[in-house]
C-alpha positions in Angstrom: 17.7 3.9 -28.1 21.0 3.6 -26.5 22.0 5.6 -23.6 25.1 6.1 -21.6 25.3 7.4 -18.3 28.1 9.6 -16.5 27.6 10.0 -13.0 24.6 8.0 -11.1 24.4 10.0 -7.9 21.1 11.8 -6.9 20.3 13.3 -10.7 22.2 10.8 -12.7 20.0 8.1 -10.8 16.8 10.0 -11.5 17.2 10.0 -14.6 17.6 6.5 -15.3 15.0 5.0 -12.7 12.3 7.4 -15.3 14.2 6.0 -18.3 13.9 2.5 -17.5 10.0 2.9 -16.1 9.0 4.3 -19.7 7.2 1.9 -21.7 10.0 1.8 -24.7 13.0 0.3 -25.2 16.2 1.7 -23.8 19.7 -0.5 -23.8 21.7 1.9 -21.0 25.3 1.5 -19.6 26.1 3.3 -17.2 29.7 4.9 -15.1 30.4 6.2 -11.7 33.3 5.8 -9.6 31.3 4.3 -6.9 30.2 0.7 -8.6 27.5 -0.3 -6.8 25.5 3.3 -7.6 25.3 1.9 -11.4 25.1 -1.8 -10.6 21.8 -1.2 -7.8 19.9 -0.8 -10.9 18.9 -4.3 -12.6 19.3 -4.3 -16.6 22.0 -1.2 -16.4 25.3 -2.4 -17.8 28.4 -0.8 -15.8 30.6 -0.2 -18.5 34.2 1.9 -18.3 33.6 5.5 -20.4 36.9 4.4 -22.8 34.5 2.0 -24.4 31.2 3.2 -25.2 32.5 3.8 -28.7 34.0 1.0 -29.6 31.0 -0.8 -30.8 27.8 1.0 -31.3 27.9 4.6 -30.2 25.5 6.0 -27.8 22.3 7.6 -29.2 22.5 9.9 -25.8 25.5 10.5 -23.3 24.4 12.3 -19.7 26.7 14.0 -18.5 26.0 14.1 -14.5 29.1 14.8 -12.6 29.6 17.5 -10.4 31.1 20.3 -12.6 34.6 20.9 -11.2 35.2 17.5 -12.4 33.5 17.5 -16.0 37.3 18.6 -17.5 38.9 15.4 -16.0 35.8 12.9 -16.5 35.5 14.2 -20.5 39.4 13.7 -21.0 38.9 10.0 -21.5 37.0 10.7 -24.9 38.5 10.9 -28.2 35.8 10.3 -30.6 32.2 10.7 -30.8 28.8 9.0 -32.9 27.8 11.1 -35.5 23.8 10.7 -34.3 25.2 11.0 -30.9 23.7 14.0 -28.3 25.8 15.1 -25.3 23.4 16.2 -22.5 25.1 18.0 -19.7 23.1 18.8 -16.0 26.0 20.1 -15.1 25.2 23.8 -13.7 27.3 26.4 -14.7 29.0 24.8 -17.6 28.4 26.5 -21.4 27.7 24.9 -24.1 30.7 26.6 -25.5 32.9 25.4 -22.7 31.6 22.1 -22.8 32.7 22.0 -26.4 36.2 22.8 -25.8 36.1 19.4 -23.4 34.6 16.7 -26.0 35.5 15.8 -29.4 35.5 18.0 -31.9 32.2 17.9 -33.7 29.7 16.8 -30.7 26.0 17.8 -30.7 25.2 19.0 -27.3 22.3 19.9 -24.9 22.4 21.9 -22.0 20.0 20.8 -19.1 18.7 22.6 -16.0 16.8 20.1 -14.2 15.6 20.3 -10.2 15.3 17.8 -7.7 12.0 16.5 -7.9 13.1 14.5 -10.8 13.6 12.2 -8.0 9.9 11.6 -8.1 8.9 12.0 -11.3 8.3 15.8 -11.2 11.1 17.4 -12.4 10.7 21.2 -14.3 13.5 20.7 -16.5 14.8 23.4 -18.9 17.1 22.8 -22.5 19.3 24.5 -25.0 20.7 23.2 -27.7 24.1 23.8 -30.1 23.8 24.8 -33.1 24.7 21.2 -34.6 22.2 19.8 -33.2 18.4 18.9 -35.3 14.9 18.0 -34.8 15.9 14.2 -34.2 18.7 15.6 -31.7 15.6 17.2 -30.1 13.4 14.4 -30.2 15.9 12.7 -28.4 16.2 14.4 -25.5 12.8 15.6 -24.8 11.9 11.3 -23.9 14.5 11.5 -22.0 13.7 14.4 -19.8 9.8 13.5 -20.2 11.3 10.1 -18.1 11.5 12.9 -14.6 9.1 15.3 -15.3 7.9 18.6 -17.7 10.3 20.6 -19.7 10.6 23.3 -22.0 13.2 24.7 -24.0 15.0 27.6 -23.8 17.8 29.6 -25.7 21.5 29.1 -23.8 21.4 33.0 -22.3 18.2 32.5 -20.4 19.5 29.5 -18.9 20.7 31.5 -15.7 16.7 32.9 -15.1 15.2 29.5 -14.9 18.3 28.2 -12.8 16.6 31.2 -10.5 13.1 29.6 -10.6 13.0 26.6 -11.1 16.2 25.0 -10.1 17.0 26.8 -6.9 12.8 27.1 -6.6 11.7 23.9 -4.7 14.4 25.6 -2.0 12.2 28.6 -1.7 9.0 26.5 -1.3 10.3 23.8 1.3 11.0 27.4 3.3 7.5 28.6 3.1 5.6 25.1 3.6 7.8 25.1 7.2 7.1 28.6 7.6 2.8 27.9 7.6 3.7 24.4 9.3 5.1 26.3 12.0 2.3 29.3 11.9 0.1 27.0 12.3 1.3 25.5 15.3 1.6 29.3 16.7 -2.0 29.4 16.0 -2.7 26.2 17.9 -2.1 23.3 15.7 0.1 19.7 16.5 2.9 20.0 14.3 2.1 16.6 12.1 -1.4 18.4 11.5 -0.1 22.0 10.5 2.6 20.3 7.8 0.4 18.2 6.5 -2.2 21.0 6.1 0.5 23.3 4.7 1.7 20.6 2.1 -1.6 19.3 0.9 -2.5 23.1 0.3 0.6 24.1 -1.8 0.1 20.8 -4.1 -3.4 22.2 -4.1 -2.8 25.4 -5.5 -0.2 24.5 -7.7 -2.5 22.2 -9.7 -5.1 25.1 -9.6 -3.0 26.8 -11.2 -1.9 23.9 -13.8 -5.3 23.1 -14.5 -7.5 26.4 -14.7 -4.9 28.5 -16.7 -5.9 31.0 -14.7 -3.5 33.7 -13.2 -2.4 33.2 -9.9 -3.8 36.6 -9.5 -7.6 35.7 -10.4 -7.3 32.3 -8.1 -6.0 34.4 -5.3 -9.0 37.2 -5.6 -11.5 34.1 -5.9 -10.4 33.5 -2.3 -10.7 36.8 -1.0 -13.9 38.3 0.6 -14.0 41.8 1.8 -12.7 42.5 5.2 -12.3 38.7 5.4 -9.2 36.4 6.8 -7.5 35.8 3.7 -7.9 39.9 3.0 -6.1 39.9 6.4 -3.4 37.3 5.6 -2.6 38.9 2.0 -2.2 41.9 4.0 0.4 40.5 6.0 2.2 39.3 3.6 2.8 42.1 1.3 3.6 44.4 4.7 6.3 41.6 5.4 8.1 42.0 2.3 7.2 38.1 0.8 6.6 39.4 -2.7 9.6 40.8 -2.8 11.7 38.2 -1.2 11.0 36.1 -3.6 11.9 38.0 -6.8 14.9 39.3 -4.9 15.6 35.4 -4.5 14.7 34.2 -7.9 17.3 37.3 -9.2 20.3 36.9 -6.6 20.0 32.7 -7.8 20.2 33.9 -11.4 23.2 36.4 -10.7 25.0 33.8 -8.7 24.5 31.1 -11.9 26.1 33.8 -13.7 28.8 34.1 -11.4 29.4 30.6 -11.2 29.5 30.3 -15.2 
């Protein structure tokens, strides 16, 4: 499969160190104004946008540049493959939008990743145009598999999972400092209380992965009456953290909106 790459900052360079770690075969050339971002990565051909077409077209074109200059970056394209996918991780830019910028006729994919693509861990969400098939779908879900989990989404709920899951490894990074620095208040070394606050959110994540369980029934299994964690829980609602976090997860959402 034959994929070409706009933009190899943070994302953009995700996305092909995942590709290029799968155990298939991937011929990629890649673009960004600052060469040595593309050339860093052995096997990647740094090729000028102008020509991706001119020989055999590109099964999938990633579209990772920032979005203010997705207009300017597209301009250079006149023509596209007919089996060729457009996949944008741009935030904020329509499908329909995006359409008005690329040759007339492109199948495209709208993408909401988050930054733990950068290890491999990625929750990554996708719509897709109308034009677009099963093999258009195929397509893209090996390449998103490449960072992490995804699931797909119609274009209008695009805005809720940019609320919790794109801006969502924000709101945890502010509660694992929060218990680091609890624990410390309680009597802790620093090192000791982070590393006890991030072992135990990977730890109840996965509990939550693996049992199927709702985070309600995992939290009442470690609840005893008049107990600490009773205690704890208690805390928590009375400082508002339930309702933070919706209140987060919705203002993100209206703000994607905004933006879009």
């Amino acid at each position: 499969m034959k994929l070409a790459v706009l933009g190899c900052g943070n994302m953009g360079g995700a996305i092909i160190t995942g590709v290029m770690a799968q155990e298939r075969d991937w011929e990629i050339v890649a673009f960004d104004s600052y060469r040595p971002l593309v050339e860093k990565f052995s096997g990647v051909t740094f090729a000028e946008p102008s020509t991706w077409f001119d020989s055999a077209a590109p099964d999938i074109v990633l579209l990772a540049v920032k979005p203010q200059k997705m207009g300017e970056a597209l301009s250079v394209f006149t023509k596209t493959g007919a089996n060729t996918i457009w996949v944008s991780i741009a935030a904020g830019i329509s499908m329909d939008k995006l359409a008005n910028m690329l040759p007339e006729g492109s199948k495209i994919c709208r993408v909401m990743p988050n930054t733990p693509a950068l290890i491999g861990e990625a929750m990554s969400a996708f719509s897709l145009s109308a034009m677009c098939d099963l093999s258009d779908e195929k397509n893209v879900t090996q390449l998103l598999a490449a960072v992490g989990k995804f699931i797909r989404v119609p274009e209008y709920q695009m805005d809720a999972v940019v609320g919790v899951s794109g801006s969502g490894p924000a709101y945890i990074y502010t509660v694992i400092e929060a218990m680091a620095e609890g624990g410390v208040v309680a009597g802790l070394p620093y090192a000791q209380a982070m590393e006890c606050a991030v072992q135990t959110v990977i730890g109840a994540a996965k509990m939550v992965q693996q049992t199927k369980e709702s985070p309600a029934v995992l939290r009442s299994q470690v609840m005893s009456p008049g107990g600490t964690t009773a205690a704890a829980v208690k805390a928590l609602e009375e400082g508002g953290l339930r309702a933070a976090l919706m209140n987060a997860v919705t203002t993100a959402a209206k703000r994607s909106a905004e933006l879009g």
